[in-house]
C-alpha positions in Angstrom: 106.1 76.9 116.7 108.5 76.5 119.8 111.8 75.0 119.7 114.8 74.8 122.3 118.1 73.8 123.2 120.9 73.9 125.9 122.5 77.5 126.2 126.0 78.0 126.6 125.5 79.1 130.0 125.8 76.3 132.4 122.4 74.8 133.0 120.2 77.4 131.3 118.2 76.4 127.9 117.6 78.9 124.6 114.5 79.2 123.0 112.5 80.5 120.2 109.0 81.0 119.5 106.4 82.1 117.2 102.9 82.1 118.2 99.2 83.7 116.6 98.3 86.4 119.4 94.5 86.1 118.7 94.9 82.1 119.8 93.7 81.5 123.1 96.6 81.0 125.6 97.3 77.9 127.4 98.2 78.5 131.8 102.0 78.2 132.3 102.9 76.2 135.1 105.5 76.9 137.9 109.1 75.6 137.2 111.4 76.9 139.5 112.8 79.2 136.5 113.5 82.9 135.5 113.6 83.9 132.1 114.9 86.7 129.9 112.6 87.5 127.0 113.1 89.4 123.7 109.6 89.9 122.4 109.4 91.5 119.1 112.0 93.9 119.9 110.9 94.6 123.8 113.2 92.9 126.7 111.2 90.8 129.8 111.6 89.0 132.4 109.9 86.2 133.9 110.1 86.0 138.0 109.7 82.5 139.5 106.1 81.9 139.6 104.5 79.7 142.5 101.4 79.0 140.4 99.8 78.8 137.1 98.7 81.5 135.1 97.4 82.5 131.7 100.1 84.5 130.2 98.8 88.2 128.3 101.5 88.9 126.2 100.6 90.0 122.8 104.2 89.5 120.5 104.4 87.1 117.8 108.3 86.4 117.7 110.2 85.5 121.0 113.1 84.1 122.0 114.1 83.4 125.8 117.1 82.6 128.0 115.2 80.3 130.8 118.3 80.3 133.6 118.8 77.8 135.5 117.0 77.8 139.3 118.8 80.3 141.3 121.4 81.6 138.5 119.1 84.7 137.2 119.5 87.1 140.3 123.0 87.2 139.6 123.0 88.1 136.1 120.1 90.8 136.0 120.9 92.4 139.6 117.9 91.6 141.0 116.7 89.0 144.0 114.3 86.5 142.5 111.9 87.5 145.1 111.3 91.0 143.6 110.0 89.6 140.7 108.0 86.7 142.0 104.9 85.9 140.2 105.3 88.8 138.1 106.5 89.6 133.7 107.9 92.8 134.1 109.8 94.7 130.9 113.4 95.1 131.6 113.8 98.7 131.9 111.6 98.5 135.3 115.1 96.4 136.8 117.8 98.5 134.7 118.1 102.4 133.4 115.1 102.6 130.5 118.5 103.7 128.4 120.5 101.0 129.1 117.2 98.2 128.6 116.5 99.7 125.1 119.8 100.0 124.1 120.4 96.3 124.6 116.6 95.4 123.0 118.0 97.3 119.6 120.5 95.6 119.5 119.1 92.2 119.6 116.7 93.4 117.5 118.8 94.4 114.9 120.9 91.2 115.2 120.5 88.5 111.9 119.5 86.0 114.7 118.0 87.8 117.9 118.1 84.4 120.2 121.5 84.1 119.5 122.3 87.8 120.6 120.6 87.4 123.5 122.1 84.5 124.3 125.6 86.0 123.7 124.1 89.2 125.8 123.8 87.1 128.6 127.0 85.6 128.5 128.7 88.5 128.4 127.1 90.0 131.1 127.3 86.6 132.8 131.0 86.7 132.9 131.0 89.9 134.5 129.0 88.8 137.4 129.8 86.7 140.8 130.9 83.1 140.3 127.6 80.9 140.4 126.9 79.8 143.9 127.9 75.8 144.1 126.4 75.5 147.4 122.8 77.2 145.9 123.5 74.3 142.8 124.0 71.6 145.2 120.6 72.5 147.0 119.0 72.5 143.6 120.4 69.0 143.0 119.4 67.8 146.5 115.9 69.1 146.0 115.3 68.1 142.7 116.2 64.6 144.0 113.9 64.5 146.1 115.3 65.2 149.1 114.1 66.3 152.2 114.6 69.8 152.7 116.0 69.5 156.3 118.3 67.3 155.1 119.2 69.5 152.4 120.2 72.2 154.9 122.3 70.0 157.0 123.9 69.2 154.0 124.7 72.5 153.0 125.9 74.0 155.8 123.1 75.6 157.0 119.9 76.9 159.8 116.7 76.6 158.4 116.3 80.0 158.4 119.8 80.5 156.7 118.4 78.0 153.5 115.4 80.3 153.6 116.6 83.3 153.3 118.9 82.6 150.7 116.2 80.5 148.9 114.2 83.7 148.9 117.2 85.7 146.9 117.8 82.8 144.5 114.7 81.5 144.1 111.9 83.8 144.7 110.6 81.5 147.4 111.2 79.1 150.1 113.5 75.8 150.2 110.0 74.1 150.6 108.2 75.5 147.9 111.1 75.2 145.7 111.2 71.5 146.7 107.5 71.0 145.9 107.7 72.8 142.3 110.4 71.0 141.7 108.7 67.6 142.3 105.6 68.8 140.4 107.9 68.8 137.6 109.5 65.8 138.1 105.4 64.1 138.4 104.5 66.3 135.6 107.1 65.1 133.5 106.2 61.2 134.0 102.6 62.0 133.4 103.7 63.1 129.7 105.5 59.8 129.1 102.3 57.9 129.8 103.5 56.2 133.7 100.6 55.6 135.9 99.7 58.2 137.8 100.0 55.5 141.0 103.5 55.0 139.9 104.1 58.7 139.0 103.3 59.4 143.0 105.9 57.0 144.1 108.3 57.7 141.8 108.1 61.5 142.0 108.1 61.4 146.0 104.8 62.2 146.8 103.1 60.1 149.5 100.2 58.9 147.5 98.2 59.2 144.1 95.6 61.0 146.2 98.9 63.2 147.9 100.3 63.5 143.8 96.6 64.8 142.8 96.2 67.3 145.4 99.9 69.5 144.8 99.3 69.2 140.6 95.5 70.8 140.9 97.2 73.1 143.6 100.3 74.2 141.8 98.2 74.1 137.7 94.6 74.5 138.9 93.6 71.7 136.8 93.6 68.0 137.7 96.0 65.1 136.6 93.4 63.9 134.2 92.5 67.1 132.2 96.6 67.7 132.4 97.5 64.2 130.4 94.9 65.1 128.3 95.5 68.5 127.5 99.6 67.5 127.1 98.8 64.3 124.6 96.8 66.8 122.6 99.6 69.8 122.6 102.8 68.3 121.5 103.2 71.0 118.7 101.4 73.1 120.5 103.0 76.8 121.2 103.4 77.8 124.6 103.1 81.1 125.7 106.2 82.7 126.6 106.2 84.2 129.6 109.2 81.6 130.9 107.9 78.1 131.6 108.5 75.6 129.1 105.3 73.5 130.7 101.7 74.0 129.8 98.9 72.9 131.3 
C-alpha cells in the first residue's frame, strides 16, 4: 500500500509505503527527484536517475521525503551529481554515527514519516535559502520551455545553466528538460488522452518524437506503459524515490 501527500517543506511530497519483498518489482522511472528514505530503520537516498530501473531493496515499511527538483543538495550536503543514478545508505554522505543516530531515532518515533519529515525540516532551516533562480528554471522547464530560453531568462551562459544544473540536479538543463516532459506525457497517458494529443500537448514534436523519449527514458513503449499503469492503480511502487512506475 502507498500513500502520499504534500510535505511541509515547500514543494517536496511525504510518503509511506508497505510492500511484500518476495513480489516482483516494477522499473521506476526518472522524475527529476531525490529522495530521503527510512527503510525499516535504515536511512537512503535516492540520487536523480536518468533512466529506469528495477529497484533491489528488500524492506517492507518505508517512508520517503521526495524533494523537490534541485532542493536536496542543499539539505543533505551533497551535489545531486554525486549520487546520480545511484540508492546509496546515508551514512556513505554523513559520519556512520551521525546517519544511525538520526535512523534510531526515527525509528523509535510513534510515526517514523512524520519524524523524518520533521528531521528534514529542521535540518532544512539550517541550510542556505532555496535558490529562486534554480526554482524558476524548474518552472520554465517544466513548462515546456526551451532550454536556451530558459538561460537567457535566468541570467545565464549555457555553460553557467549547466553547471549549476549538474549540482542541483544531477544532470544537464537538457536532460532535466526532457525528464521533465516525460513526466508531463507520462502523466496524460494515465488520464487516458491520445497519445497524438499527449505529443502535442507535452511538447514533443510528434507521436513518433513522444514514442521514441518514453521507450528511451522507461525502456518500455507507450503501449505496454498505459497498460501496465491502468492495471497498477493500487499497485505498490518500489521505493527507491520515484513515485512513477512503469
Amino acid at each position: 500500500m502507498y500513500e502520499e501527500r504534500p510535505a511541509r517543506l515547500t514543494g517536496a511530497v511525504l510518503w509511506t509505503a508497505e510492500t511484500d519483498p518476495t513480489a516482483p518489482a516494477r522499473p521506476i522511472l526518472p522524475d527529476g527527484c531525490m529522495d530521503l528514505i527510512w527503510a525499516d530503520g535504515r536511512l537512503l537516498v535516492a540520487g536523480p536517475d536518468t533512466r529506469a530501473h528495477v529497484p533491489t531493496a528488500t524492506a517492507v515499511r518505508y517512508a520517503g521525503l521526495r524533494f523537490a527538483p534541485g532542493d536536496a543538495p542543499r539539505v543533505l550536503g551533497v551535489p545531486a551529481h554525486a549520487l546520480r543514478d545511484r540508492l546509496v545508505p546515508l551514512e556513505e554522505l554523513w559520519s556512520g554515527a551521525e546517519a544511525r543516530r538520526t535512523g534510531e531515532r526515527i525509528t523509535e518515533a510513534p510515526d517514523p514519516a512524520a519524524a523524518l519529515e520533521q528531521f528534514v525540516r529542521l535540518r532544512a532551516a539550517g541550510a542556505p535559502a532555496p535558490d529562486p533562480l534554480l526554482r524558476a528554471v524548474v518552472a520554465r522547464l517544466a513548462a515546456g520551455r526551451p532550454v536556451a530560453e530558459t538561460a537567457d531568462a535566468a541570467g545565464l551562459g549555457a555553460r553557467q545553466l549547466h553547471r549549476r544544473s549538474l549540482d542541483a540536479f544531477g544532470y544537464g538543463p537538457k536532460t532535466l528538460a526532457r525528464i521533465l516532459r516525460l513526466q508531463r506525457a507520462l502523466a496524460l497517458v494515465r488520464s487516458g488522452v491520445p497519445y497524438a494529443e499527449t505529443a502535442a500537448r507535452a511538447g514533443c514534436a510528434d507521436q513518433a518524437h513522444l514514442a521514441r523519449e518514453v521507450r528511451s527514458l522507461t525502456g518500455t513503449t507507450l503501449t505496454a506503459y498505459a497498460r501496465a499503469s491502468a492495471s497498477a492503480n493500487n499497485d505498490t511502487p518500489h521505493p527507491s524515490g520515484s513515485r512513477t512506475t512503469a
